[in-house]
C-alpha positions as CSV (number, residue, x, y, z in Angstrom):
1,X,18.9,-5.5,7.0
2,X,17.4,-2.0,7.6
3,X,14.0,-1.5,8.6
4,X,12.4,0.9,6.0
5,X,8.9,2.0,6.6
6,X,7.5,3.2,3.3
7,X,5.2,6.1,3.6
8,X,2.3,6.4,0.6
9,X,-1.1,8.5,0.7
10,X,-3.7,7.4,0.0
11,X,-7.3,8.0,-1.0
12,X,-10.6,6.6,-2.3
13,X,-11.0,8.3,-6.1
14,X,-13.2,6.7,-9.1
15,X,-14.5,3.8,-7.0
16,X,-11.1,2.8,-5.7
17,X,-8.3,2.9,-3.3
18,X,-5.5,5.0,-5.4
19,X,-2.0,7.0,-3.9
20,X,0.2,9.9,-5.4
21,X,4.0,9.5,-5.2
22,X,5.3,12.4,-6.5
23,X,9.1,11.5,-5.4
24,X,8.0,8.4,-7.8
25,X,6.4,10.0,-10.5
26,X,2.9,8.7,-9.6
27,X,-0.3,10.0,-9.7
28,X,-3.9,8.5,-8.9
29,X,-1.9,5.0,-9.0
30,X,-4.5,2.7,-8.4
31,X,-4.4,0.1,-5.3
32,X,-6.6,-2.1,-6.7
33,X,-6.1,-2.8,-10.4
34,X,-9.5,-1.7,-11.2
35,X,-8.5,2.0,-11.9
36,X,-9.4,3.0,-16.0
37,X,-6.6,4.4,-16.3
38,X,-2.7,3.2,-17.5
39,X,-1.5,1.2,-14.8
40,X,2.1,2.3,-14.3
41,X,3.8,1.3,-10.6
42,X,2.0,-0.9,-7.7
43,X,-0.8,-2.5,-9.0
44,X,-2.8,-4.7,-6.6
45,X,-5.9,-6.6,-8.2
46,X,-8.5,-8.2,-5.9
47,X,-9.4,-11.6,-5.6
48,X,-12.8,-12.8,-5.2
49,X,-11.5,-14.6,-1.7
50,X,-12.6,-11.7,1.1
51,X,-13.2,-9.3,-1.2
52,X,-9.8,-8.4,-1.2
53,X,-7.6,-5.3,-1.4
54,X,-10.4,-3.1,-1.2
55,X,-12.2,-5.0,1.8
56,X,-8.2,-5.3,3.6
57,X,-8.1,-1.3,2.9
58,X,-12.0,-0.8,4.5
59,X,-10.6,-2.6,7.3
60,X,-7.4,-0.8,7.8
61,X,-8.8,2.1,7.8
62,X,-12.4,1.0,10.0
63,X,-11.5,3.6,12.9
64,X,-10.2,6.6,10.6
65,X,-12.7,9.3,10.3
66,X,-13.1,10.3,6.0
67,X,-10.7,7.9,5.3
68,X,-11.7,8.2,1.6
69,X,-10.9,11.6,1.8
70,X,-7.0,10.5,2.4
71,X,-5.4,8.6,5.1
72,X,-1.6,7.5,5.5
73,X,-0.6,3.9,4.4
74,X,3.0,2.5,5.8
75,X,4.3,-0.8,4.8
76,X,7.2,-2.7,4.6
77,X,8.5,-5.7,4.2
78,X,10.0,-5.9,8.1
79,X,7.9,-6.5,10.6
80,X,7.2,-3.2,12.5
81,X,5.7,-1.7,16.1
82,X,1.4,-1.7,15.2
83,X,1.4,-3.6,12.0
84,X,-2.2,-4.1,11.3
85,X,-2.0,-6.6,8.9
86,X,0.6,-9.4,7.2
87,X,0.7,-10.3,3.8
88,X,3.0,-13.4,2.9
89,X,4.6,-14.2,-0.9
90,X,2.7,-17.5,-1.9
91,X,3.6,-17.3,-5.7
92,X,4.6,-15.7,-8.5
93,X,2.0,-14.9,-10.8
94,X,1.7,-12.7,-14.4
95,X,5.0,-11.0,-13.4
96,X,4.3,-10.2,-10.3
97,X,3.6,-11.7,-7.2
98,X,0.5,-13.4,-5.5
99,X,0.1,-12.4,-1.8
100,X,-2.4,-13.7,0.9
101,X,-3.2,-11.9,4.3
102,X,-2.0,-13.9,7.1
103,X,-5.3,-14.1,9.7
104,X,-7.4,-12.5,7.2
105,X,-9.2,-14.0,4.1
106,X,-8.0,-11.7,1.2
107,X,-5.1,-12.7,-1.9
108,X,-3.8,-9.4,-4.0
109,X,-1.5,-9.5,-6.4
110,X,1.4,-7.0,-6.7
111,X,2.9,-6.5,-10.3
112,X,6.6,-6.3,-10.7
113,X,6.4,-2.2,-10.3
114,X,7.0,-3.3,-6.7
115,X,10.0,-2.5,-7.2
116,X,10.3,0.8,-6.9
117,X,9.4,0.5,-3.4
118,X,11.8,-2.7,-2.9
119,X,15.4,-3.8,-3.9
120,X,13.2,-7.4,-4.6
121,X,10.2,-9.0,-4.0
122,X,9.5,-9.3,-0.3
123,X,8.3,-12.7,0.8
124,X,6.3,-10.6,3.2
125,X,4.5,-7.4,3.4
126,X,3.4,-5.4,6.6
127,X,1.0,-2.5,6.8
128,X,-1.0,0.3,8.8
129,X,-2.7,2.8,7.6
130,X,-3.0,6.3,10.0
131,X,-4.9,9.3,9.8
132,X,-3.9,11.6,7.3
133,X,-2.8,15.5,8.7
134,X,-4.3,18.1,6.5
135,X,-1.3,20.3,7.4
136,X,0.9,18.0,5.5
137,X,2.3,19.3,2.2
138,X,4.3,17.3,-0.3
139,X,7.6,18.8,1.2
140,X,6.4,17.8,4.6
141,X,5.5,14.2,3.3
142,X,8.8,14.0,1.8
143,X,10.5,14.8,5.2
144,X,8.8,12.2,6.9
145,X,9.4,9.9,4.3
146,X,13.2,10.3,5.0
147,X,12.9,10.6,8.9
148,X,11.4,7.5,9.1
149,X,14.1,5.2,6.5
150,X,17.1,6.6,8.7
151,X,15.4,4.9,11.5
């Protein structure tokens, strides 16, 4: 199986975590499940245990100067070189699936729009988030995007 290293931006808007995807047809797609409004692709709501996605997110992104003003998020369900945290599948939940950080105390759950990210619901999730280049445009993104899934 291929290692493919998904490649989302994201940013803190309204009080939460939320990407754009245009390749996907997303926009201000919330990370949390909090976000007002329609909740259309990755959905992730927090559990009380941690403070979860938002307190995994704060601490992704602890040494990345203005992170809410954008960083870059990578994940995959393949482990992969500077993973900073490990999400495993413990159960399926509302139509989506309940995950819980492996060495950290946080539970999300992922709806079923997971999908459009991965063939099926990975039993486990790996992330890092990096410092976002202002010189990237969408094109740019895109290219990246597509470097980094022929790896």
């Amino acid at each position: 199986m291929a290692n493919v290293l998904n490649v989302i931006q994201a940013y803190w808007y309204a009080n939460c975590w939320v990407f754009d995807d245009a390749s996907r047809g997303l926009g201000k797609e919330s990370l949390e499940g909090r976000f007002e409004a329609e909740l259309r692709e990755i959905k992730v709501l927090a559990r009380l245990v941690g403070g979860g996605v938002t307190k995994m997110i704060d601490y992704l992104v602890k040494d990345i100067p203005n992170a809410r003003e954008g960083f870059v998020l990578l994940f995959s369900s393949q482990p992969f070189a500077g993973c900073q945290v490990e999400l495993d599948r413990i159960a399926e939940e509302d139509g989506g699936c309940l995950y819980r950080g492996k060495n950290h105390s946080v539970e999300a759950w992922l709806s079923p729009a997971l999908l459009r990210y991965f063939e099926t619901t990975p039993e486990s999730l790996y992330m890092k988030a990096k410092p976002q280049r202002a010189e990237y445009d969408s094109t740019q993104m895109e290219a990246l995007e597509d470097s980094i899934a022929q790896l």
